[in-house]
C-alpha positions as CSV (number, residue, x, y, z in Angstrom):
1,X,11.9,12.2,-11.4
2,X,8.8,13.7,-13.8
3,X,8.6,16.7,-11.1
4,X,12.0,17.3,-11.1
5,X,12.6,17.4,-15.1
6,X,9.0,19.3,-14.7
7,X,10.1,21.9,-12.3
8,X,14.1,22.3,-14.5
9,X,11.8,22.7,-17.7
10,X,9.8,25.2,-16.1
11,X,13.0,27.5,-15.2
12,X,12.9,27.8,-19.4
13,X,10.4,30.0,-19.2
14,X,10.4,31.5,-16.2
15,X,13.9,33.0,-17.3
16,X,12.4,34.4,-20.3
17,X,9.9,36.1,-18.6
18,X,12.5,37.9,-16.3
19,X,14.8,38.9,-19.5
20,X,11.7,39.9,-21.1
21,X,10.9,42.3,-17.9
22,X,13.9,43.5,-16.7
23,X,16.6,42.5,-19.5
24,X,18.8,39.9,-19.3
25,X,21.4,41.6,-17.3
26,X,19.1,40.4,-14.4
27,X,19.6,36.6,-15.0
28,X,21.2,35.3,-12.3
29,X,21.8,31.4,-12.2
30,X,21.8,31.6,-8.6
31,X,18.2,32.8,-8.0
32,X,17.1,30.8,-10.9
33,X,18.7,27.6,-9.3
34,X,17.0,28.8,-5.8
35,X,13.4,29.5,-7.2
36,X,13.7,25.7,-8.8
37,X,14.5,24.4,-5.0
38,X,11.4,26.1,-4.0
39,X,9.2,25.3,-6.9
40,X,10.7,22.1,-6.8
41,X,10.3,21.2,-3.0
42,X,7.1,22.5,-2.9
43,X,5.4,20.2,-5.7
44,X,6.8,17.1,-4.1
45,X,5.4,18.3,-0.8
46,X,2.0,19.0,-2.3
47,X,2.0,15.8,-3.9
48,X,3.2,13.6,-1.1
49,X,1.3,15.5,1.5
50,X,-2.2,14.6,-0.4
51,X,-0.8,10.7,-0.8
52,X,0.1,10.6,3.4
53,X,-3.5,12.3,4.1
54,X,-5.2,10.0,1.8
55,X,-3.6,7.0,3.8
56,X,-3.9,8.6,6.9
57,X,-8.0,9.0,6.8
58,X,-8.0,5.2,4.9
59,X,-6.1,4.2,7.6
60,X,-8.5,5.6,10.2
61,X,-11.7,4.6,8.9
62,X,-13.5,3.6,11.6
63,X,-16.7,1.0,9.9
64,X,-16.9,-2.3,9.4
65,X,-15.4,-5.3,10.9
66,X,-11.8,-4.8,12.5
67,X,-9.4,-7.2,11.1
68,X,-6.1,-8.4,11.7
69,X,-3.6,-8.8,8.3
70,X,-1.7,-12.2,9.2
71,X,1.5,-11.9,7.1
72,X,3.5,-8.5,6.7
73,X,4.7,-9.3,3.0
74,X,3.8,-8.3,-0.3
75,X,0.6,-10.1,-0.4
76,X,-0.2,-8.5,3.2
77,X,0.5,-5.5,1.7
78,X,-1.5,-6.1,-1.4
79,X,-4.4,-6.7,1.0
80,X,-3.5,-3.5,3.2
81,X,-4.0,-1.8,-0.1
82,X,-7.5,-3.8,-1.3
83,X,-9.4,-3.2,2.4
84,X,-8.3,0.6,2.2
85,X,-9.7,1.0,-0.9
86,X,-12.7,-1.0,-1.5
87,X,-15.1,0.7,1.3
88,X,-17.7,-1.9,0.1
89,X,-15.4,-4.7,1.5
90,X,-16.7,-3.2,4.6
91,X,-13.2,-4.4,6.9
92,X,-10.6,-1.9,8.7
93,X,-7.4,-3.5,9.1
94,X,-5.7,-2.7,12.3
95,X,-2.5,-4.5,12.4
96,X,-0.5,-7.5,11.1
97,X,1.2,-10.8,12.7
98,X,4.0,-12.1,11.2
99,X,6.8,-14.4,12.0
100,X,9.4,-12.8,10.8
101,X,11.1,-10.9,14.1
102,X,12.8,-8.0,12.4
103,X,9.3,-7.0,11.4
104,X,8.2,-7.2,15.0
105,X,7.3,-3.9,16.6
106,X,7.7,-2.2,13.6
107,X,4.9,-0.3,11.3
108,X,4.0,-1.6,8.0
109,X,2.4,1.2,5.9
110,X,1.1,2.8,9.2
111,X,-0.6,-0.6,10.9
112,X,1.9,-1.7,13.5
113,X,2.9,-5.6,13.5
114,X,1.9,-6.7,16.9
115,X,3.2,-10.0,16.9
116,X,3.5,-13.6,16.0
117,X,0.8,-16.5,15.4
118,X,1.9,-17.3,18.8
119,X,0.7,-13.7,20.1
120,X,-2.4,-14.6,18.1
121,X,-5.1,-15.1,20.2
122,X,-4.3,-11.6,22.8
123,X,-3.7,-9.7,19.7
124,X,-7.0,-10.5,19.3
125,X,-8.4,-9.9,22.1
126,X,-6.5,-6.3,22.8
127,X,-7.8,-4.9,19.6
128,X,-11.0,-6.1,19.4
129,X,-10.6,-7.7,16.4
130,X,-13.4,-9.3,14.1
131,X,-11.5,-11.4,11.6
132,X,-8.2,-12.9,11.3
133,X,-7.2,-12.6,7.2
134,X,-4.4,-14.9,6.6
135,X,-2.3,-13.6,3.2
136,X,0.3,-15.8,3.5
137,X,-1.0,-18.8,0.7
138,X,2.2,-20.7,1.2
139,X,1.5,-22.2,5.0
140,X,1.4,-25.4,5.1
141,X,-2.0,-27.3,6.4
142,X,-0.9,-27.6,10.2
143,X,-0.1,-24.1,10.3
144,X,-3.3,-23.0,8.7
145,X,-5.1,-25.7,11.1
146,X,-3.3,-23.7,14.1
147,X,-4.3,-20.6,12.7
148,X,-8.0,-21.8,12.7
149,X,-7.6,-23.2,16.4
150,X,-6.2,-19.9,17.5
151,X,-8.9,-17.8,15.4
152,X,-11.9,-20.1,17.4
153,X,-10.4,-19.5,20.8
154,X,-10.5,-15.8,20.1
155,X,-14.0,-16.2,18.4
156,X,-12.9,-14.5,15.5
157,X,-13.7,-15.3,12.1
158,X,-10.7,-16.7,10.1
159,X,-10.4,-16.3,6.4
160,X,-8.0,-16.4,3.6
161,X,-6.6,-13.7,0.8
162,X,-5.2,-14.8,-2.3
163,X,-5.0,-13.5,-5.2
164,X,-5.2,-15.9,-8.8
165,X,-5.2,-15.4,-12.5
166,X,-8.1,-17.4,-14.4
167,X,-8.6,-17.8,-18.1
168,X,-11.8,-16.3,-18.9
169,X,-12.2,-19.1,-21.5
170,X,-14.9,-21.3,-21.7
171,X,-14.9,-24.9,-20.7
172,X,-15.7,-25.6,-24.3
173,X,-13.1,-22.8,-26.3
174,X,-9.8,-23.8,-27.1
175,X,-7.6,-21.2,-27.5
176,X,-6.9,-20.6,-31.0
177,X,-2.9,-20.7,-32.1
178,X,-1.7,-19.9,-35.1
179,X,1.1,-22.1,-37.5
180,X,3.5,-21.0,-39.7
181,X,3.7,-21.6,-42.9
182,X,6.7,-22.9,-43.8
């Protein structure tokens, strides 16, 4: 929406410039409104051009340990998002499991899904993945017990992503509240 009131604002000028050149006889709302369409198109182009090739090379990184993103959601995502962008984490995701079956077959921010937990192990195994990260924090401890069965009979490493808010109080502060005074 900023690029589009951008690009409008930017016809402001532009038309002044023309009047100013060839008198404003030569306005025409028509060309004006073409030239934004253009201008217009282009910028969001550009813009989301540079976004899909910066996802495209993270996405094809090729270092590090190849792991496989178990849960599709918005922590998955949010994890997707972390291993891109933090080199240093030195892990290339290459595809979720999820157990949801409209997300089946279907690409999540460019990593296909590629299964269930019950595809698991052969997901595994067909692309040579290193580590399992499980995103979902809401299993419960027999499926996270299954998940660490299937993870050893794929000898891959099996490991958890959450994400937590701490106080950065000491043990010894008490947060200080104030009273009104009435």
């Amino acid at each position: 929406m900023r690029t589009v009131g951008a690009t409008a604002l930017s016809l402001i000028p532009t038309a002044g410039v023309i009047a100013f050149l060839h008198g404003p006889a030569a306005l025409s709302a028509s060309i004006l409104f073409i030239d934004w369409m253009v201008v217009t198109g282009a910028v969001v182009g550009i813009r989301f051009g540079f976004r899909g090739l910066r996802q495209y090379l993270a996405s094809h990184r090729s270092p590090g340990r190849r792991v496989l993103l178990y849960g599709a959601g918005d922590a998955g995502m949010l994890a997707l998002r972390m291993l891109r962008h933090n080199p240093a984490l030195d892990r290339t995701p290459v595809g979720f499991v999820d157990e949801d079956p409209l997300k089946q077959e279907q690409s999540m921010q460019g990593l296909p899904v590629v299964g269930t937990g019950e595809d698991l192990v052969r997901a595994c195994r067909v692309h040579d993945v290193d580590e399992v990260v499980v995103t979902n924090d809401a299993l419960s401890a027999r499926c996270r017990r299954a998940l660490q069965a299937r993870c050893a009979e794929a000898d891959v490493r099996c490991t958890s992503f959450n994400v937590t808010f701490e106080s950065m109080a000491s043990a010894d502060e008490v947060p200080h509240r104030s009273q009104s005074l009435t």
